[in-house]
N, C-alpha and C positions, 0 to 999 in steps of 0.2 A: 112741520112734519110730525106727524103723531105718530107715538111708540107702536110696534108693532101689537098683538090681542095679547100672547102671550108676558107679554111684558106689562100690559092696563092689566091682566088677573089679575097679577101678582104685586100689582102696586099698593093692595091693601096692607090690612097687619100680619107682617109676618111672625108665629109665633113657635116657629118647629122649634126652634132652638130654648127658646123658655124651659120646658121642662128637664132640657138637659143640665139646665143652666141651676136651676131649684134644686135638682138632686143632686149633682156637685158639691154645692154649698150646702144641703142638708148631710152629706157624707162627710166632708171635711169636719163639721161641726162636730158629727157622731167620732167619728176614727180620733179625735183630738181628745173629746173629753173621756170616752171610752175607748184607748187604745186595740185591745181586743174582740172589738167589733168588727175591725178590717179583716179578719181572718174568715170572716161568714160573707162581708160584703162584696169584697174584689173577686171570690171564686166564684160567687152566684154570679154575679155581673159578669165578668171573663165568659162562663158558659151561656149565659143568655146572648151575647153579643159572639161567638163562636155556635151555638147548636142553632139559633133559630133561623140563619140564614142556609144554612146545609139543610136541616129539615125542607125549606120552602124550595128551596131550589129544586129538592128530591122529588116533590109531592105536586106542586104547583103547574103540572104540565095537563093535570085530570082535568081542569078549570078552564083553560081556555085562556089564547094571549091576552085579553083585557083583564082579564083576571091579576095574571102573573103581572104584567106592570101595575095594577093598582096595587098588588100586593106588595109588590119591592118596594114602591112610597112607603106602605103603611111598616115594613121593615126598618126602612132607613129610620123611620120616626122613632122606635123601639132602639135600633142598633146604636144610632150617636149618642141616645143617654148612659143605655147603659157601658160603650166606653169611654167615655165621661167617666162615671161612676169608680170603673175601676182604677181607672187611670190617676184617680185624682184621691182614690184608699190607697193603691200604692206606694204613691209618691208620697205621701202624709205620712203611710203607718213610717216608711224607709228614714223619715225626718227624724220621725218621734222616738222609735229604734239609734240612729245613732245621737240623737241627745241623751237618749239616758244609759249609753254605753261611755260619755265623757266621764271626765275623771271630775267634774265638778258635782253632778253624779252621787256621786261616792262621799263626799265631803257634807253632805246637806246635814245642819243641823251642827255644823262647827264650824271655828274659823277657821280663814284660808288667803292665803296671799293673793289676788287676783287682777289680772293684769286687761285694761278689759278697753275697746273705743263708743265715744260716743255718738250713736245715730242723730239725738235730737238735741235742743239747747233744753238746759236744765230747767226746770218748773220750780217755782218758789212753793210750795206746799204748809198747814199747818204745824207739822213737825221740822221743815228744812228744806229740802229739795226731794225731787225726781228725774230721772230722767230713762231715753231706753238707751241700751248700751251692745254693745255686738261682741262676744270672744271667740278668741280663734279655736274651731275646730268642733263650735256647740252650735247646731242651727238655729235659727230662727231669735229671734230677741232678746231681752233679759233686761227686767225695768232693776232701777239702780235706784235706793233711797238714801240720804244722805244728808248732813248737816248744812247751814250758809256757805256754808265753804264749799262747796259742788255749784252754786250759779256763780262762782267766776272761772269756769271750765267751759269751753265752745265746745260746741258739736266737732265733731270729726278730731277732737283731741284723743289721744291715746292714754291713757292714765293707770296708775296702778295702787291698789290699798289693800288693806286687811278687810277685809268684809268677812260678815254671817252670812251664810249660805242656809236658805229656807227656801221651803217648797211653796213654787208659784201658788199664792192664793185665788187666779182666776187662770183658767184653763189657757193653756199656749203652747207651740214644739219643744221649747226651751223645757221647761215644768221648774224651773227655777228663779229666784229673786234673789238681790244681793241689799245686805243693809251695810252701806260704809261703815269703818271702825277709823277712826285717827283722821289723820294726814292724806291729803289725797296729793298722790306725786304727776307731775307731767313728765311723762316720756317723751313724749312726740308731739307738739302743737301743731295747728291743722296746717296745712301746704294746700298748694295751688291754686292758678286764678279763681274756682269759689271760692277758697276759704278768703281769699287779698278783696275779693268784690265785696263776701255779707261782712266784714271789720270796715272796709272805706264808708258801706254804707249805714253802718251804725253808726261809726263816729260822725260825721258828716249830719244824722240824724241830731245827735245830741244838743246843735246849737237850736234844733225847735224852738217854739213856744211848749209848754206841760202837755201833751194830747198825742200834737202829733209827733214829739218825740222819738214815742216808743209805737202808735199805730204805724207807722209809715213804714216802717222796715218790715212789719209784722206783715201787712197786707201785703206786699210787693215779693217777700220772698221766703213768709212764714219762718222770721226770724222773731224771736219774743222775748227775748235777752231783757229790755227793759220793761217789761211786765214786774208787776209786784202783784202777790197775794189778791190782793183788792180791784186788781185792775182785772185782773183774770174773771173774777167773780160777778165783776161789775158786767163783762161780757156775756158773759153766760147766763145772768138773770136777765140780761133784756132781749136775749136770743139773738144776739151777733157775734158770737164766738167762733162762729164759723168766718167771720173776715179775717181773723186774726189766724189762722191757719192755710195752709197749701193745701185751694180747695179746687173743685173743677170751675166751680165759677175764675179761678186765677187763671186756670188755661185758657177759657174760651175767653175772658175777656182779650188775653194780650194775643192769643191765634187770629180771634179776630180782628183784632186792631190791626194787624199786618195785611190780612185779607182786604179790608177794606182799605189801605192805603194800595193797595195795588190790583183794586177793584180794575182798571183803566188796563192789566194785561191777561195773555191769558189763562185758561183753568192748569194749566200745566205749569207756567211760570207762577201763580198763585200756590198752588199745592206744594211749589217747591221752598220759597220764602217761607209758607208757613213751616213746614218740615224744620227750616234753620232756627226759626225762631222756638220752636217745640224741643230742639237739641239744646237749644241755648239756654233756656229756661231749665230745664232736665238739669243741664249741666252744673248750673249755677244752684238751685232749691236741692239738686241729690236725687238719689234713683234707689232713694228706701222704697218700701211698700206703699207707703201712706202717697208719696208721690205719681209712683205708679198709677196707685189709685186714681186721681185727682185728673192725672193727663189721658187716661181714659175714659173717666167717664164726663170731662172738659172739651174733648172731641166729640165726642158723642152726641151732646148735648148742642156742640153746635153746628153741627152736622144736620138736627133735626132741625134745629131753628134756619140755616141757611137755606137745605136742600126743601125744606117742607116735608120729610116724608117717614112718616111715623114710623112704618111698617121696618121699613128698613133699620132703622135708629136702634128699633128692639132686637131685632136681628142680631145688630152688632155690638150691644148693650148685654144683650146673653153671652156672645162670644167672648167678651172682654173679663165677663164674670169667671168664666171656665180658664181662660188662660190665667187671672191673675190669681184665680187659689189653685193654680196648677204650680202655677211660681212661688206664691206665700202661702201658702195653708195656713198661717195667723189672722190674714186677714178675714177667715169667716167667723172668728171670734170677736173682730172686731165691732165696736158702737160706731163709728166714722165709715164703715168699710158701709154697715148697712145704710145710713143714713144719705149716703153720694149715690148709693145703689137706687133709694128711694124715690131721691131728690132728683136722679136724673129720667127715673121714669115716669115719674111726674111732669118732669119739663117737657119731655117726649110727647105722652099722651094727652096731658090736658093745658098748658100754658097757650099753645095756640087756638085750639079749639076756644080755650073759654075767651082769648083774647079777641074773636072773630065775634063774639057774642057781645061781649062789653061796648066793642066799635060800632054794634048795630042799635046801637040805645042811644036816644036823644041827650042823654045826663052827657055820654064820652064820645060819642060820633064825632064831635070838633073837635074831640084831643090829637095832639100828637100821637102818631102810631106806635114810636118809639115808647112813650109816656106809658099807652094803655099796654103794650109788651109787660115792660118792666112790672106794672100791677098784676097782671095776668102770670105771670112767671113767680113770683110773691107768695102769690094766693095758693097755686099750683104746690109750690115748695112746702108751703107751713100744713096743708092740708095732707100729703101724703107722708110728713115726715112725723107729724103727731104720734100717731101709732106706734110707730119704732121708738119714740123717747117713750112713752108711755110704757112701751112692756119692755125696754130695754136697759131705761134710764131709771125710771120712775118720777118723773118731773117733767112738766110741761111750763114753757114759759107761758101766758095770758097777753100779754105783751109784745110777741118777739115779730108776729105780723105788723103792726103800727110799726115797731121799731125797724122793720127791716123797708116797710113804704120810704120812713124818714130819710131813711139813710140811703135808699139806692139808687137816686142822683148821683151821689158824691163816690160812690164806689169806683165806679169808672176810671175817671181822671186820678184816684188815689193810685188802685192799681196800675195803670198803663203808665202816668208819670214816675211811679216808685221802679216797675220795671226799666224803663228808659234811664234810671240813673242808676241804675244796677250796670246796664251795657255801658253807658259813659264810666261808672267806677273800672269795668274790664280794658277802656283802654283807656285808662289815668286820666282821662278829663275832669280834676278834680273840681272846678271850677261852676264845671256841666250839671255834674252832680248836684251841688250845690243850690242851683239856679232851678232843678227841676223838684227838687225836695221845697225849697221854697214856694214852688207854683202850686204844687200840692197840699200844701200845710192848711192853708183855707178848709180845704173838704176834707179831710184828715181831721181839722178840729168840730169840724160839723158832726163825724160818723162820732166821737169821740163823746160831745156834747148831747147827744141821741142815745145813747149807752146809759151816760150817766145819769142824766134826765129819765128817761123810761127805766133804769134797773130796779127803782124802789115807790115806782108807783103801782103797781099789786103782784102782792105773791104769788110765786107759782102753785099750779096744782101738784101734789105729791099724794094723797088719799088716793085709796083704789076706786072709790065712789067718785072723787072728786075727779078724777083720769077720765072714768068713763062718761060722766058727764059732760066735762069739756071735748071729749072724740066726739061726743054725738052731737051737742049743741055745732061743734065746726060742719061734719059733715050735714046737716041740717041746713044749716047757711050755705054748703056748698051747691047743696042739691035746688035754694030758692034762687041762687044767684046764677046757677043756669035753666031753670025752669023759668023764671022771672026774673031776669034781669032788670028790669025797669023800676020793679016794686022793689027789690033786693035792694038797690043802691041809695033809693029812697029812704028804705026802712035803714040802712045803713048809715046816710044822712044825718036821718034823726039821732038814731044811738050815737053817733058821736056827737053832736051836740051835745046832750041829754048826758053822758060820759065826760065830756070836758066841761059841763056846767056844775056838776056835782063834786068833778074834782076839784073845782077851783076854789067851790063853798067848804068842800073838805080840807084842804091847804088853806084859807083864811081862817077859818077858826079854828085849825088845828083839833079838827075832829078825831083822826088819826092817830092822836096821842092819848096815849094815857097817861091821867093825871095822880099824884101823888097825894093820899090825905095828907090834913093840916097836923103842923105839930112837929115837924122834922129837925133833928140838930144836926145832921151833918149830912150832906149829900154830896155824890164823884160822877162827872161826867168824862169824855171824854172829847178832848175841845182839838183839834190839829194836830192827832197826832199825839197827844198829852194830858195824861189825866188829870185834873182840876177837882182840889177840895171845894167846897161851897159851904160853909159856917153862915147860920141861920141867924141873924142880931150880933150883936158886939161880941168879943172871944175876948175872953181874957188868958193872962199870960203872954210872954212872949212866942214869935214863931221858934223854932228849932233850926227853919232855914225857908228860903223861898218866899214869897212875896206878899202885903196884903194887901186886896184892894176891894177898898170901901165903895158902896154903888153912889153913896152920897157926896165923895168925895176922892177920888182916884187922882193916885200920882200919873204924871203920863209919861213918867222917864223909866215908869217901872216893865220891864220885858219879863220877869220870871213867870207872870199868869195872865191871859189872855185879858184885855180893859173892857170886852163886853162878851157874854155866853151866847151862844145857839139858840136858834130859836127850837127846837127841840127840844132841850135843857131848862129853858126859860118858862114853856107851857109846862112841862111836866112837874117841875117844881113849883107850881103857880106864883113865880117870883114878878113881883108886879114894880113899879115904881116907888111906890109908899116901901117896901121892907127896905130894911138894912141889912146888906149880905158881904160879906167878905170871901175871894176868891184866891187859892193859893194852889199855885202849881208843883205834883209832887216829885220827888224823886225818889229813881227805886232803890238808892243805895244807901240811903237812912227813912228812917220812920221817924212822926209827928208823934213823940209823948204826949203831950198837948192835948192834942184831939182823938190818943188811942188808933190813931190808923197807921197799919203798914203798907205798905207796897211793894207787891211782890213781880217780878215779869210774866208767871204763870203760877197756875196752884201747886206744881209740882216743886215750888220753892221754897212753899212755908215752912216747910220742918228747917230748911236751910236758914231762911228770914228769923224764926224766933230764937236760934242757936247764937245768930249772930247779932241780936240787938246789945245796945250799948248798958252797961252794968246800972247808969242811974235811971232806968226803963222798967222798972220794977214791977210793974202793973201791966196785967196781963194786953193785949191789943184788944179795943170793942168792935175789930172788921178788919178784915184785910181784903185790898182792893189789889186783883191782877190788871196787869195793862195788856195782857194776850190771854185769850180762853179758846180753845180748837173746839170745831166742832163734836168733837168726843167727850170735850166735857162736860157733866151735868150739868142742866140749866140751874139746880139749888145745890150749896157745895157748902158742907158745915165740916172744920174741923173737929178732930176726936176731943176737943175742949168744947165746943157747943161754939165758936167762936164763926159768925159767917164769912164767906169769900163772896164778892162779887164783881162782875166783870163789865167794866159801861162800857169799854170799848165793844163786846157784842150785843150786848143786851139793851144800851140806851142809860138815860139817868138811872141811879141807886141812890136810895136814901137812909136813913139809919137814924130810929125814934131813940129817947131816952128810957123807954123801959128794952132796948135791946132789939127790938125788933128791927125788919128788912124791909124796904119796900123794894122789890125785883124788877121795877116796871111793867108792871101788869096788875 
């Protein structure tokens, strides 16, 4: 039975609500960073959405009934943005007004006692940690920075410390930022079945293999507790950082997974399973913003892919946008907030379309449906989302499409298993748990191994030329891969041949590296985690402490320095089989007279480091090597003695000639 006419109209794209939806979030953004902009916005608005209905109603009889009804359409269209508009500068400026009438407020720019909970789990960062943090009686956020001592506090703990009180440096309702001082005290540790389900299922994680460890909890309930520095980074250069967060792709996989086990009843019994499973989820991840976020536009998302139908998807895709900065007005400040926004309109309008087009080409017509989806959804995502990193991030991964092909098999089964041992953690089936963290671990080590592999095979773009380039080369290819798809997948083909054939030449002969001139007497790599001296021919004197091993002749019961270098280390120094080189692992709590080198944990220690060398050290240091350098610090770092610092742990091999000079690796 076919829909009735008026219902086939309307089945195209619906887009009344879009515009309401743009100036929403173009208001919140303006009323946020410019507070007294709301004072000009909400009265115009308020009176557009009060006088132009009264006008029409008054005037619209001279015209004639077809008139008057087209005209009330073309009203509504005018009427729902602008209260929108107001509705959403009210609410905003009324936030922004009582955050900066708290008493925290008042304090900015000095210390203050501050008793404050946390929304997220801590982030290990170059200076220590971050995280966001909520206190009572200041709306909306408040990012927390803080020393190691902050990642062993969970989310939802309640905590209290001396913090500096400084003004938000990115625009938020809060307008403030806290830097811990001392001791961070727990009041209150987290309660209730979430917090008992994400501790069963981290511990429970920990007997992993190294990977999935810390991915599995990450994907299944955007727990990142055992993220370190690097592993964070590693995610974000290959463009999977979005797995490791509570994204909408988490909703629509585990909503669907429910829907499709109970494909077999009906749409009423479906919608309702899904609903419990959508509470449960909520209940368990939290019903911060960012969550919010994620199960709106998760629905959404699979909504369009279920139902098939665009028009509507956008509909309620606008809707969701208006309600959730009616609720957060942080999140139109948000990089995440745009990026799900992006990504779900992408998925909406071009995943199936282009996936209906790939299925029609000889290359993929015998693929799985499923298979060509998952491409098509991929391609959809990284193409609409470019733009947004580009003018909001500044950085584009190169990479992060390949990487997100590799990996999105395995997505699936990580998430839907990690969820399923989330509900077994809620009713104590420790066992269960267990067994389904294990099923998982396989594709957990795959996404994990795809990360790590792709994060350091080409830099991202970050140049503003180099942005606009890579926007136009993608959409170029997107525009040949629906215009021709046949040729597209072809020429696609090739380039990655022609891509993996060069890499591979490049990786064999360690093209990629730069090489060190001849002549070096001392060069520090940094080997597991540990930085390693490297002495150029036989040393004389003894060590001070630590290890040495001869290339020609190696103890093998020696553990203080690693029994063979890196192959990154080994080209850069062009240390070949013929030399004689000696390796000695350092430590940072004394320095090598010897060889003139100290070792510091960062450059902010030297003054500390040469205060406290030992009295028979009499001779100034020829280098000092940090074993951590943050991205803030300068790539070349000479003390007020002319004395260099350099850092192999970011930078790669350092070398250091006899007449004083540095090679940086470059």
């Amino acid at each position: 039975m076919s829909p009735p006419s008026d219902l086939r109209a309307r089945a195209g794209l619906d887009v009344r609500l879009v515009p309401a939806a743009v100036l929403a979030w173009a208001t919140a953004v303006a009323v946020i960073m410019r507070p007294e902009w709301a004072i000009v916005v909400a009265p115009c608005a308020i009176v557009t959405a009060v006088v132009l209905p009264w006008a029409w109603q008054r005037w619209s009889w001279r015209w004639g009934r077809g008139a008057v009804t087209s005209g009330w359409r073309a009203i509504a269209t005018i009427l729902v943005p602008a209260v929108s508009v107001a509705s959403v500068a009210v609410a905003t400026r009324i936030r922004i007004a009582r955050a900066r009438a708290h008493e925290l407020h008042h304090d900015i720019g000095r210390m203050a006692k501050v008793q404050l909970r946390l929304v997220t789990e801590p982030k290990a960062t170059e200076f220590g940690a971050s995280a966001k943090a909520r206190i009572e009686g200041l709306p909306g956020q408040v990012t927390v920075f803080g020393d190691e001592s902050l990642l062993s506090v969970t989310r939802d703990t309640v905590v209290e410390s001396t913090a500096g009180i400084r003004a938000a440096k990115r625009p938020c309702i809060s307008g403030v930022q806290l830097n811990l001082r001392g001791d961070v005290e727990v009041i209150a540790p987290p309660q209730g079945l979430a917090a008992d389900v994400r501790q069963q299922l981290f511990d429970s994680a920990q007997n992993l293999p190294f990977g999935p460890d810390r991915l599995i909890p990450a994907m299944a309930i955007g727990d990142e507790r055992g993220f370190t520095l690097a592993d964070g980074d590693m995610m974000t250069a290959s463009g999977l950082s979005h797995l490791s967060a509570v994204s909408g792709a988490n909703v629509a996989l585990v909503v669907g997974a429910v829907v499709a086990v109970f494909s077999w009843a009906g749409p009423r019994v479906r919608v309702a399973v899904a609903a419990v499973a959508l509470y449960g989820f909520v209940a368990i991840v939290g019903t911060e913003p960012s969550v919010l976020r994620a199960v709106v536009t998760g629905c959404i998302g699979l909504l369009a892919i279920l139902v098939g139908r665009a028009g509507q998807a956008i509909a309620a895709l606008s809707a969701g946008i208006i309600g959730l900065i009616l609720l957060a007005p942080d999140l139109s400040v948000s990089v995440g907030f745009a990026l799900s926004v992006a990504a779900t309109a992408g998925l909406v309008l071009l995943a199936e379309p282009l996936a209906r087009r790939l299925s029609a080409t000889t290359v993929m017509g015998t693929w799985p449906a499923p298979a060509v989806r998952a491409i098509a959804v991929s391609i959809a995502a990284h193409v609409v989302t470019m733009p947004v990193l580009a003018l909001l991030v500044g950085e584009i991964s190169h990479i992060s499409l390949l990487a997100n092909l590799l990996a999105a098999p395995a997505v699936a089964p990580v998430t839907i298993a990690g969820s399923l041992a989330a509900v077994a953690a809620a009713l104590h089936l420790n066992w269960l748990v267990s067994a389904l963290l294990w099923c998982a671990a396989p594709c957990a080590w795959w996404i994990y191994q795809v990360a790590r592999l792709t994060a350091g095979i080409v830099a991202p773009a970050t140049g503003t030329v180099t942005l606009v380039v890579s926007c136009t080369l993608t959409l170029t290819c997107l525009t040949t891969l629906w215009a021709w798809p046949r040729l597209a997948l072809r020429a696609g083909a090739c380039a990655a041949v022609l891509a993996a054939g060069s890499h591979a030449v490049i990786w064999v002969f360690g093209l990629d590296i730069a090489r060190a001139p001849q002549g070096w007497k001392l060069a520090a790599c940094a080997e597991k985690n540990q930085i390693v001296l490297i002495h150029a021919g036989a040393v004389e004197g003894p060590f001070s402490y630590g290890a040495s091993v001869d290339r020609s002749a190696r103890d093998p019961d020696s553990t203080s320095a690693p029994t063979s270098l890196s192959r990154q280390c080994r080209i850069a120094l062009r240390i070949t089989e013929e030399m004689t080189w000696h390796a000695q692992g350092l430590d940072p709590a004394v320095d090598n007279p010897t060889t003139g080198t100290v070792v510091v944990e960062s450059p902010s220690y030297i003054a500390e480091a040469v205060s406290g060398r030992v009295p028979q050290t009499r001779s100034s240091p020829q280098w000092f090597v940090a074993r951590e350098c943050g991205p803030r610090v300068r790539e070349i770092v000479i003390t007020p003695e002319h004395i260099p610092v350099v850092c192999p742990q970011r930078d790669g091999p350092q070398a250091l000639y006899s007449n004083g000079d540095v090679w940086r690796g470059r």
